[in-house]
C-alpha positions as CSV (number, residue, x, y, z in Angstrom):
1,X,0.0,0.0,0.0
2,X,3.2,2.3,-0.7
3,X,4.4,3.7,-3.8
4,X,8.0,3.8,-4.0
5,X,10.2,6.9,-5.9
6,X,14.0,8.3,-5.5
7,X,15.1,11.8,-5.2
8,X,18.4,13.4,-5.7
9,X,19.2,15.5,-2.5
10,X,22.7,16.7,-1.7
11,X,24.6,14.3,-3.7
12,X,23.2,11.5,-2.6
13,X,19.8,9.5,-4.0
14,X,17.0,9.6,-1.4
15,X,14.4,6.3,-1.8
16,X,11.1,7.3,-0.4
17,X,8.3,5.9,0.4
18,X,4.7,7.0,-0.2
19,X,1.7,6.5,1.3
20,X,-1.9,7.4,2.7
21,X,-1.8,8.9,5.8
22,X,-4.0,10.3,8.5
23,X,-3.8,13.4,7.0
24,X,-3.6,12.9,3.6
25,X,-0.2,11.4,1.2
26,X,2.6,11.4,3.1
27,X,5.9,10.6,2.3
28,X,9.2,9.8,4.4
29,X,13.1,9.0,3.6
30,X,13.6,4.9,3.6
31,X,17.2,5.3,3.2
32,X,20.0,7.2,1.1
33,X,22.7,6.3,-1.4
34,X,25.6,7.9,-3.3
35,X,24.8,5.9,-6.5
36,X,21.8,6.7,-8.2
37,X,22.2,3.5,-10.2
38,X,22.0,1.3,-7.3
39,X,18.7,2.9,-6.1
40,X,16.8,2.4,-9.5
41,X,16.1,-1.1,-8.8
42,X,15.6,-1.2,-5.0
43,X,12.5,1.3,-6.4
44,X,11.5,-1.3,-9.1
45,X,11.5,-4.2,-6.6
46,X,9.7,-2.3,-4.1
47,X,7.1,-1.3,-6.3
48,X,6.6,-4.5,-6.9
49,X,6.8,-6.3,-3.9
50,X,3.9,-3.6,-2.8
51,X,1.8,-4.1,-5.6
52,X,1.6,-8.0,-5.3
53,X,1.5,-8.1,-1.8
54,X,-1.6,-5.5,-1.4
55,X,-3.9,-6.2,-4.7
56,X,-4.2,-9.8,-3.5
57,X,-6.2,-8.0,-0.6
58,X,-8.0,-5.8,-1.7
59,X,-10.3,-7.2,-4.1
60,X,-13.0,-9.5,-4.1
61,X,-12.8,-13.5,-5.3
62,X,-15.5,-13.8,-7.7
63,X,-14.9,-17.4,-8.8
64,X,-17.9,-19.6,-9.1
65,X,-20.6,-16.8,-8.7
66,X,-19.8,-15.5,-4.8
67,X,-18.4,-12.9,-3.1
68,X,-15.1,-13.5,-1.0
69,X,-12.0,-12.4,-0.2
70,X,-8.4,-13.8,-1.4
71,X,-5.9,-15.4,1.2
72,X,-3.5,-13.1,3.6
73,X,-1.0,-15.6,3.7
74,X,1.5,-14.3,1.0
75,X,2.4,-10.8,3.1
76,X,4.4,-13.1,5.9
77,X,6.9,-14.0,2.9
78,X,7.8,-10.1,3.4
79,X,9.8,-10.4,6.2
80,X,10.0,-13.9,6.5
81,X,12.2,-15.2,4.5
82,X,11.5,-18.9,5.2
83,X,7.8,-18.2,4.2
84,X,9.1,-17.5,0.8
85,X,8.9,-20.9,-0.3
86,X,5.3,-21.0,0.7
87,X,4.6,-19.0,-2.1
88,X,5.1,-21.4,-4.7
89,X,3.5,-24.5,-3.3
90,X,0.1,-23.2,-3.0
91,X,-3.3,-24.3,-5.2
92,X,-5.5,-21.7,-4.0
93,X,-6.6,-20.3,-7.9
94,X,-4.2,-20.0,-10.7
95,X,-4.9,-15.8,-10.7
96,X,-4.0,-15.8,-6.9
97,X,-1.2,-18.3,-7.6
98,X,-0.1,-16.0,-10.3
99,X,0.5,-13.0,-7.8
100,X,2.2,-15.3,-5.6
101,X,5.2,-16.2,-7.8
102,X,5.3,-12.9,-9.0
103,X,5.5,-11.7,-5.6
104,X,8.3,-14.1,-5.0
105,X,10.6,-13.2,-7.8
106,X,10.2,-9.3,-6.8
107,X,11.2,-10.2,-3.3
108,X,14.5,-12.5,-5.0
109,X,15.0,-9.7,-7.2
110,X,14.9,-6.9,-4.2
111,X,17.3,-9.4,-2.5
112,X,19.8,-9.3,-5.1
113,X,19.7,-5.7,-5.4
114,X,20.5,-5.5,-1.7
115,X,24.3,-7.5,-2.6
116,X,25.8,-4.4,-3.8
117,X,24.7,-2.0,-1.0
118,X,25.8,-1.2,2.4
119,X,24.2,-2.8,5.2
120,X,23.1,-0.2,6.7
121,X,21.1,0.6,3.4
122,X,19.9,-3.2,3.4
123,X,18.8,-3.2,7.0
124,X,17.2,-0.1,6.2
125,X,15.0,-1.7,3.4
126,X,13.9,-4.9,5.3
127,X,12.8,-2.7,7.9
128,X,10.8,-1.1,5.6
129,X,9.3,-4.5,4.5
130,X,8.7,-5.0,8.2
131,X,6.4,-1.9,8.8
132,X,4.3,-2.4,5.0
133,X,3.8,-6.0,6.3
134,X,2.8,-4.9,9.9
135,X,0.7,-1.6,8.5
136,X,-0.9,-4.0,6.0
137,X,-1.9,-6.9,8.0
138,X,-3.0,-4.3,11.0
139,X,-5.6,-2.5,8.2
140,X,-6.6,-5.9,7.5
141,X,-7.5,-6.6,10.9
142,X,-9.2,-3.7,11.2
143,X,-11.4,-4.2,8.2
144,X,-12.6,-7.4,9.0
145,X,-12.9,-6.7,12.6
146,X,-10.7,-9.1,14.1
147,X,-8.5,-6.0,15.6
148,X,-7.8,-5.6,19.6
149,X,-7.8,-2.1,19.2
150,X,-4.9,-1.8,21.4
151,X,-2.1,-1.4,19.3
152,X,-0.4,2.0,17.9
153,X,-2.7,4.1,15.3
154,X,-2.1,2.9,11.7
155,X,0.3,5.0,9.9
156,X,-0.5,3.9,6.7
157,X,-4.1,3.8,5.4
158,X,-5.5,1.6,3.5
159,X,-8.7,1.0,1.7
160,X,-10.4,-2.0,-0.2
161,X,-10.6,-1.8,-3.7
162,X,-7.9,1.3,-3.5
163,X,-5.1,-0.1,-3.3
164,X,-2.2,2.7,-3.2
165,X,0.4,1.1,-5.3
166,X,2.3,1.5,-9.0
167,X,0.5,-0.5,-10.7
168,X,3.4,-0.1,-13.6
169,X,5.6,-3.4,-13.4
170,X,2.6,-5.3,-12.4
171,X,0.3,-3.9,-15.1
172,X,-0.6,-7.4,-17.0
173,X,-0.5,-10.2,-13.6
174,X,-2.3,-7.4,-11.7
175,X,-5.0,-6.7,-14.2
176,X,-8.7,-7.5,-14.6
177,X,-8.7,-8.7,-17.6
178,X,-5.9,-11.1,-16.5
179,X,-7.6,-12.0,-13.4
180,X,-10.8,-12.6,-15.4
181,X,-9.4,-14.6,-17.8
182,X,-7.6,-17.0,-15.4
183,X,-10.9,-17.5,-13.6
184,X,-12.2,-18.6,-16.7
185,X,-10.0,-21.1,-17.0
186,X,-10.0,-22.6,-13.5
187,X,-14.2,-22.7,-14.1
188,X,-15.5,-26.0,-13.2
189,X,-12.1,-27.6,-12.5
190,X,-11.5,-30.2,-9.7
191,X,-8.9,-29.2,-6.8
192,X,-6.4,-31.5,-8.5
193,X,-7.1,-30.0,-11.9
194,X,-6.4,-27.0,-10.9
195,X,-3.1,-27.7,-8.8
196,X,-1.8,-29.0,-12.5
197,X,-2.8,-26.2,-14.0
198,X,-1.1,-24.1,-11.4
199,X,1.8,-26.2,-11.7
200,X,2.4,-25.5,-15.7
201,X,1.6,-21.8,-15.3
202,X,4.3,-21.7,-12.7
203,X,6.7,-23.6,-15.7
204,X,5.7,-20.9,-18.2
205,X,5.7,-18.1,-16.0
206,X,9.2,-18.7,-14.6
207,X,10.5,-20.0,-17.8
208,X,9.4,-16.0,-19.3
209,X,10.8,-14.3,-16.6
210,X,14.1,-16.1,-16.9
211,X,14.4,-15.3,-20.4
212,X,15.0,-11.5,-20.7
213,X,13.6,-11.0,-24.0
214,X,11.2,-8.1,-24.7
215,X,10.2,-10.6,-27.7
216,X,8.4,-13.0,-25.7
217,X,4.8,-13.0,-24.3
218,X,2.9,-14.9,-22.0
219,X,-0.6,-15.0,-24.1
220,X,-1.8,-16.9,-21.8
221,X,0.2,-17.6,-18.3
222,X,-1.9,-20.4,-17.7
223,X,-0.9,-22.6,-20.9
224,X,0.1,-20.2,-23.9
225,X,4.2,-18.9,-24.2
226,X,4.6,-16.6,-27.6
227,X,8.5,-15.9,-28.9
228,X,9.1,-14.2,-32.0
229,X,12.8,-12.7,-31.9
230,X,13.5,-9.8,-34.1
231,X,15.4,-10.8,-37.4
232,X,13.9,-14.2,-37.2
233,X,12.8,-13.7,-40.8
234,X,9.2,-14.4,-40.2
235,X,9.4,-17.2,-37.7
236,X,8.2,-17.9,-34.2
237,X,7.5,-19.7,-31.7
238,X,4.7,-21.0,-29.4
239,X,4.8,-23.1,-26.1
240,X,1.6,-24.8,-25.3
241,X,0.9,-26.5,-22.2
242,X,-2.4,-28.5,-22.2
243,X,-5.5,-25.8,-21.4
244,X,-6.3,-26.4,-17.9
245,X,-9.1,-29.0,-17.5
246,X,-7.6,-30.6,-20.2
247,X,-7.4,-34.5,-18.9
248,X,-4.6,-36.2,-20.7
249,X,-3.4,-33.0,-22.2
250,X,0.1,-32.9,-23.6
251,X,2.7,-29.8,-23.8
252,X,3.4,-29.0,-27.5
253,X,6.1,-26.8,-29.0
254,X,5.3,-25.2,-32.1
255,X,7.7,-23.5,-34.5
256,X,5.1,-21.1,-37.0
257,X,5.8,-18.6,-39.8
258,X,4.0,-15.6,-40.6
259,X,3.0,-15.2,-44.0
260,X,1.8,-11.7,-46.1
261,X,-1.7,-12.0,-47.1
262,X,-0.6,-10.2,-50.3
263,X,1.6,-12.5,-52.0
264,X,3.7,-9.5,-53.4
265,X,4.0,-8.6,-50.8
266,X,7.3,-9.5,-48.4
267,X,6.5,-10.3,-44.7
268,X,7.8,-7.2,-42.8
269,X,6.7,-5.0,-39.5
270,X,3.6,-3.2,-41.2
271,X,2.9,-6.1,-43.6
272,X,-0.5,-8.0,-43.2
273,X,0.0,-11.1,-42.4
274,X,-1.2,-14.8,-40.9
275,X,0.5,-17.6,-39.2
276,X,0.5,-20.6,-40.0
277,X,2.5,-24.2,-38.4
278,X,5.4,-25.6,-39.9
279,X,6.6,-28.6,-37.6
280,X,5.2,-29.5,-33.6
281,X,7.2,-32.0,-30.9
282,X,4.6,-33.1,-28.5
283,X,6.3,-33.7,-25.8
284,X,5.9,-37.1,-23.7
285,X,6.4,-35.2,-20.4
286,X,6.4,-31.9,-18.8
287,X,9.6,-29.9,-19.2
288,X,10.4,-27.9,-16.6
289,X,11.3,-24.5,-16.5
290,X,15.1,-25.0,-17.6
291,X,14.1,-26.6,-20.8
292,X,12.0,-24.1,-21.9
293,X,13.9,-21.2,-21.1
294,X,17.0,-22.8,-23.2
295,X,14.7,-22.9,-26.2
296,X,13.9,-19.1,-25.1
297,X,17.6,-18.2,-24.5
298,X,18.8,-20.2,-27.4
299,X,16.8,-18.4,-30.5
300,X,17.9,-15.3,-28.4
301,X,21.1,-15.8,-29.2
302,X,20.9,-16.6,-32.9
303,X,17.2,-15.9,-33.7
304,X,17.4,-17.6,-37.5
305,X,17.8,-20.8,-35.3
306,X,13.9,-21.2,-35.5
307,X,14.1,-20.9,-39.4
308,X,16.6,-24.3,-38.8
309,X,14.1,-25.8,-37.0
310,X,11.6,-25.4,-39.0
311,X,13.3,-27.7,-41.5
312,X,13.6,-30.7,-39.0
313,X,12.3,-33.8,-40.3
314,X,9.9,-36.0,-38.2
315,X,11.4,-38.2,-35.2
316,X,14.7,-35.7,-35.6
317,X,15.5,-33.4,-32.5
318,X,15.5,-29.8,-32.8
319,X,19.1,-28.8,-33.0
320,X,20.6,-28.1,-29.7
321,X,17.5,-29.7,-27.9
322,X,15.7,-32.9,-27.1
323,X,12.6,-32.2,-28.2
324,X,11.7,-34.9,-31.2
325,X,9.6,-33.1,-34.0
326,X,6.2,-35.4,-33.9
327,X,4.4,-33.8,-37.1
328,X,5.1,-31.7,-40.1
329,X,2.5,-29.6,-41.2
330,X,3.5,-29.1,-44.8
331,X,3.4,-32.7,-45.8
């Protein structure tokens, strides 16, 4: 419930931390450094540590037509670092689930950012996690009426459905639309239905973030990975995993190529064009996240490599991988 900026002051780099207040937006000095560079990400982590800690909270869980509120239990990973694991072995909903590994790899990332500092810069920071977590879970309390009352006024206020948070690194996993279409998904599903589900979206999810390319899209974080790498000549490539509900379902890689509608035409940025599949490998197991972040990091590096395995022949391997190309599309 704190939006997170830096400030140049004297020399040095002042992070800040802004919030709702008993009178009004109030802001106050986290800590200071002499490197303006090291402070850029702290902010970015922050920000999104905030954000996926406090949207979880403060909207309703609409699944299956009632009214009810998403767990608490993700805020103890703030200052508990043994709690972080926690955050990756739940089933609650694949959305909720969503926010949780997100959550977790801003809290990594806002750990490694702390390496480079001083500690008295680090201390300061996790002391900061300590009061959002305490403000947080004490408006909670408040709000559902399971408060004492006795404790120290709130500093920090916070109200549901207005959540006070930069929404900006969070924008897509934090989003209706997201939310909305993950429910969608998960509609009908049995409990262990939907802990597979959760389990692939967690694969596709990590297997995006590890990858660093602006080129690649989660579609669909629940079962759709989308990779076109510039100067690919046309190609890309799809990761599907099997659409939750899907009993029996198997993960697919799929190499494509987009082709001008206008056959004078030559495929390019502003050129209208469709895609269409050149070879799949059904997989006979899950990957895990490794293997499909080498296949990410792999037509990175050389992006024509797709156009190479677009020529594989059936029962060959793509080159560099083990994934066995099962079906041609053009024969």
């Amino acid at each position: 419930m704190t939006i997170y900026s830096q400030h140049a002051h004297r020399g040095k780099t002042q992070i800040l931390a802004t919030y709702q207040g008993p009178d009004g937006v109030a802001s106050k000095t986290v800590t200071s450094l002499g490197d303006a560079c090291l402070a850029a990400p702290i902010v970015d982590a922050l920000n999104r540590v905030s954000a996926f800690a406090t949207v979880p909270v403060s909207i309703h869980d609409l699944r299956e037509r009632r009214v009810d509120y998403y767990p608490r239990k993700h805020l103890a990973a703030l200052t508990d670092a043994a709690a972080r694991a926690d955050l990756l072995s739940g089933a609650h909903s694949l959305w909720y689930e969503y926010v949780c590994l997100r959550l977790h790899q801003a809290l990594a990332d806002l750990e490694n950012t702390l390496v480079a500092v001083p500690d008295t810069v680090s201390r300061a920071i996790r002391s900061e996690l300590e009061t959002e977590e305490h403000e947080l879970c004490a408006a909670l309390d408040d709000f559902s009426g399971t408060s004492s009352g006795d404790g120290p006024e709130i500093e920090r206020h916070w109200e549901f459905a207005h959540p006070f948070v930069n929404y900006h690194e969070g924008t897509n996993t934090l989003s209706d639309e997201t939310r909305s279409q993950l429910d969608r998904h998960e509609a009908q599903l049995t409990a262990e239905d939907r802990e597979k589900a959760v389990t692939n979206l967690r694969v596709l999810v990590t297997a995006h973030s590890r990858s660093g390319g602006m080129w690649a899209s989660l579609d669909d974080p629940s079962c759709e990975l989308f990779a076109e790498p510039y100067d690919s000549d046309g190609f890309y490539l799809t990761v599907h995993a099997p659409e939750p509900g899907d009993v029996g379902g198997l993960w697919e890689i799929e190499i494509g190529r987009w082709e001008a509608d206008n056959p004078d035409e030559k495929y390019g940025e502003d050129t209208s064009a469709t895609g269409s599949p050149v070879v799949g490998c059904v997989l006979p197991a899950a990957p895990d996240a490794d293997a499909i972040t080498h296949l990410l990091k792999s037509v990175d590096e050389e992006p024509l490599l797709i156009a190479r395995w677009a020529k594989t022949p059936v029962e060959t391997a793509l080159v560099g991988t083990t994934m066995v190309v099962t079906k041609r599309y053009d024969s």
